[in-house]
GUPA-839478 format. One line per 2 residues: number of its first residue (from 1); their letters; for each residue y, x, z of C-alpha. Coordinates in steps of 0.001 Angstrom, whole numbers. Layout:
// residues N
NUM	a	Y/X/Z  ...
// end
This chain:
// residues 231
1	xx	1827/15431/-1324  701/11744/-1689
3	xx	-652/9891/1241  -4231/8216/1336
5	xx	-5042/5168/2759  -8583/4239/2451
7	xx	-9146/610/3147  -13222/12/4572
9	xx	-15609/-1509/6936  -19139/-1883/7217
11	xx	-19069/-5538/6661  -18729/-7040/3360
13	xx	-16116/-10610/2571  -13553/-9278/4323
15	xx	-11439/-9059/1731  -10896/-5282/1136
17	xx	-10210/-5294/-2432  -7644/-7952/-1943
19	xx	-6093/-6422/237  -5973/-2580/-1448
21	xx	-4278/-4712/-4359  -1643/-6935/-2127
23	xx	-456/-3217/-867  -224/-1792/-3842
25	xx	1476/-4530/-5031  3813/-4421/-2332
27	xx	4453/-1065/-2296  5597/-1038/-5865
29	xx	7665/-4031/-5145  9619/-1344/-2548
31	xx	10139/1043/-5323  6822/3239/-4272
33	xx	4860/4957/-6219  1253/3979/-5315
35	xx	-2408/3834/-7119  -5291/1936/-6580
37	xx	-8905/3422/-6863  -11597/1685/-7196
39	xx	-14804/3194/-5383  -17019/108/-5634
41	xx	-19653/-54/-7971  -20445/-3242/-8421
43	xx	-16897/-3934/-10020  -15068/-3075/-13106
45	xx	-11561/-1293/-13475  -8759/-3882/-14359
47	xx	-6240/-3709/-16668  -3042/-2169/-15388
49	xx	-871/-3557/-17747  2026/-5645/-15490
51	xx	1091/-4440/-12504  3785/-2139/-10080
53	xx	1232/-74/-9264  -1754/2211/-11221
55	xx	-4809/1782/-11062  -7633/4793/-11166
57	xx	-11302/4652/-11720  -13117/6523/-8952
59	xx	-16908/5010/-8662  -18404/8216/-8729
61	xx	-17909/11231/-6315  -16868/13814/-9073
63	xx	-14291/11511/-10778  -13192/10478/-6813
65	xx	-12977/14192/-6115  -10642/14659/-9082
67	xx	-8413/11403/-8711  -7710/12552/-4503
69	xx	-7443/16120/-5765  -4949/14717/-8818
71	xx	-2938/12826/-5834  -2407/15222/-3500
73	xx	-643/17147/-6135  1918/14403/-6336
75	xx	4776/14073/-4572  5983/10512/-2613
77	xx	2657/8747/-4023  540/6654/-1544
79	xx	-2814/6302/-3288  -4798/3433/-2090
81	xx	-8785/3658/-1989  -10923/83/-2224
83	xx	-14513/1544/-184  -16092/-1552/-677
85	xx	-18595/-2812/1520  -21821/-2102/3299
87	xx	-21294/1186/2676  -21193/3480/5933
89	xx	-22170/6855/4408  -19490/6218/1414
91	xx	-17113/4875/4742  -17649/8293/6682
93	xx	-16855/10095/3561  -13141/8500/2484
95	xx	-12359/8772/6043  -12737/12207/6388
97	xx	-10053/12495/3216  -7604/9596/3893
99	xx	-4479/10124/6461  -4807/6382/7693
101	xx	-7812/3794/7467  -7063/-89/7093
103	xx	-9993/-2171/8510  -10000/-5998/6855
105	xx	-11882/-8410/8706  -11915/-12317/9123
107	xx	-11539/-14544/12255  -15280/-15191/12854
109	xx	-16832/-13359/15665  -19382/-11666/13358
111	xx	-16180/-9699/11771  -14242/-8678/14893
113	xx	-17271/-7495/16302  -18291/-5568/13577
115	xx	-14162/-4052/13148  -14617/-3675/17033
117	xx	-17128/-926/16207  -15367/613/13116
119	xx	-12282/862/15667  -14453/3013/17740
121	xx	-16341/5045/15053  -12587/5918/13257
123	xx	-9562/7031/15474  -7047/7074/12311
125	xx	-8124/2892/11732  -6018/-63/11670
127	xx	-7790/-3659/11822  -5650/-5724/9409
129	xx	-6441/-9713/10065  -7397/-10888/6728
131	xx	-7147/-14103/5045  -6099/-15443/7972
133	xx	-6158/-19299/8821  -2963/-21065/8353
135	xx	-3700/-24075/9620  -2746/-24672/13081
137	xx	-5483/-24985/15549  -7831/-22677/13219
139	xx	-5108/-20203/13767  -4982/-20778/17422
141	xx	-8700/-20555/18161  -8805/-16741/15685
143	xx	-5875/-15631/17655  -7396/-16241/20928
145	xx	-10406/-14602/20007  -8611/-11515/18954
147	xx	-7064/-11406/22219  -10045/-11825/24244
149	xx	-12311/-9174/22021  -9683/-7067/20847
151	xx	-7210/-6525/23642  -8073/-2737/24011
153	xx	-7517/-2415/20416  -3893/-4478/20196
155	xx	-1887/-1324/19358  -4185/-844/16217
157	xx	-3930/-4458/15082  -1272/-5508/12314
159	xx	114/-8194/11695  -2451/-11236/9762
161	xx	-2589/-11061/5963  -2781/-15342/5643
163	xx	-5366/-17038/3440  -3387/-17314/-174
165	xx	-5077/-18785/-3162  -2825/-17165/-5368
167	xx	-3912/-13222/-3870  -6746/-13985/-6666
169	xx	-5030/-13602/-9265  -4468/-9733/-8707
171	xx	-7690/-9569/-8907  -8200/-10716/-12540
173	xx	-8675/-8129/-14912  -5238/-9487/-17007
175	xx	-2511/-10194/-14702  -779/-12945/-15483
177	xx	2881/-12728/-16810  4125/-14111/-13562
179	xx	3184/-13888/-10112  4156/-16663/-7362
181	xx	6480/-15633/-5057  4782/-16460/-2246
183	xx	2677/-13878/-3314  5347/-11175/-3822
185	xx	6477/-11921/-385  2870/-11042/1647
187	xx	2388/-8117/-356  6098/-6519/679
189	xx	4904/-7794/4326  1827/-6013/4181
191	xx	3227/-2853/2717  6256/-2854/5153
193	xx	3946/-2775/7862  1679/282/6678
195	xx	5077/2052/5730  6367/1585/9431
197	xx	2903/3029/10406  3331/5961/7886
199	xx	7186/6480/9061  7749/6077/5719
201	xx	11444/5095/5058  11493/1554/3287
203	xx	13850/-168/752  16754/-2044/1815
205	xx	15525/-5461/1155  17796/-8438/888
207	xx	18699/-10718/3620  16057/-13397/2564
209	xx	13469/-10526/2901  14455/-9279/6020
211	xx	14302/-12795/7485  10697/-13100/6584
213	xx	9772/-9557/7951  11716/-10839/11203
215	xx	9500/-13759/11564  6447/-12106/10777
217	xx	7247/-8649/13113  5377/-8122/16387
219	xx	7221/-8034/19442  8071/-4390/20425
221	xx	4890/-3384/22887  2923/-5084/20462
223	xx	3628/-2744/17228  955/-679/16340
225	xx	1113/3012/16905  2860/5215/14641
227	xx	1554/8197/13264  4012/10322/15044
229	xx	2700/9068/18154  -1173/9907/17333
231	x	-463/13436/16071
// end
């Protein structure tokens, strides 16, 4: 039976369709089997020609019915729904079928207040820092605002997605032929980290890749809670 992870929020920007894509990505880099569905309306299916993952067409609730339904019959998939935004009713709805909820938002106070309250309204949520500020004192300043409005909510944090020009270009409807590696690398990050939530066993990865999950891994009282731990 596949797992669902439904990736939402009630505020828009924060980069939910980026980052449904970077895990899919990422999780076909690791030799997964993963889909992305598209939910949202007000975009168009791309082309999944290139990509390591499929994608599925799901902006109605029939043809979203049938691609979950189609997915749970399938074993050692993770499908991987894009909500959209501004969408609560639609929000309530792919929470009550997904087995984990990823919550996007962006350093401004606006967005951790608003992923403040989606922490609250869904127990199975993890806040995912997204498009995070690389440079250094930005960084600083968003980090110490997490900590000060967040704190209760550190074990459902992961680790920050950073601002990458290049996640764009999974976006496109054509992928290119080649994607930077740069890329590559935040998308394995990102899926590592929602594999370690799902206790899903991961692919050896090189040393060069460990190295960069090493620098990039929360100390251990820091990790977010597993699903074992929640059940």
């Amino acid at each position: 039976m596949a797992e669902i992870i439904c990736v939402i929020g009630n505020k828009g920007g924060t980069g939910k369709t980026s980052i449904s894509h970077m895990l899919c990505q990422g999780l076909g880099l690791l030799e997964h089997r993963a889909a992305c569905v598209l939910t949202d309306t007000s975009r168009e299916p791309l082309n999944p020609a290139g990509r390591r993952y499929v994608t599925a067409d799901a902006r109605t609730r029939e043809s979203l019915a049938k691609v979950v339904d189609k997915l749970r019959t399938l074993e050692n998939w993770i499908g991987v729904i894009d909500g959209g935004g501004n969408r609560s009713e639609m929000d309530r709805h792919l929470y009550a079928m997904s087995d984990i909820v990823l919550l996007p938002f962006r350093e401004s106070h606006e967005d951790i207040r608003t992923v403040v309250r989606d922490l609250e309204t869904f127990p199975r949520a993890y806040a995912v820092p997204s498009q995070w500020p690389t440079n250094a004192w930005q960084r600083e300043a968003a980090e110490r605002n997490v900590r000060q409005l967040m704190r209760p909510y550190r074990h459902r944090l992961l680790n920050p997605v950073n601002a990458l020009s290049a996640t764009k270009l999974l976006l496109q409807r054509d992928l290119p032929d080649q994607l930077p590696t740069p890329l590559a690398n935040a998308c394995r990050a990102l899926a590592r980290q929602v594999l370690d939530v799902l206790e899903i066993d991961v692919a050896p990865a090189t040393s060069e890749l460990t190295s960069i999950d090493e620098a990039n891994r929360l100390p251990s009282d820091e990790m977010p809670l597993r699903m074992g731990s929640r059940r």
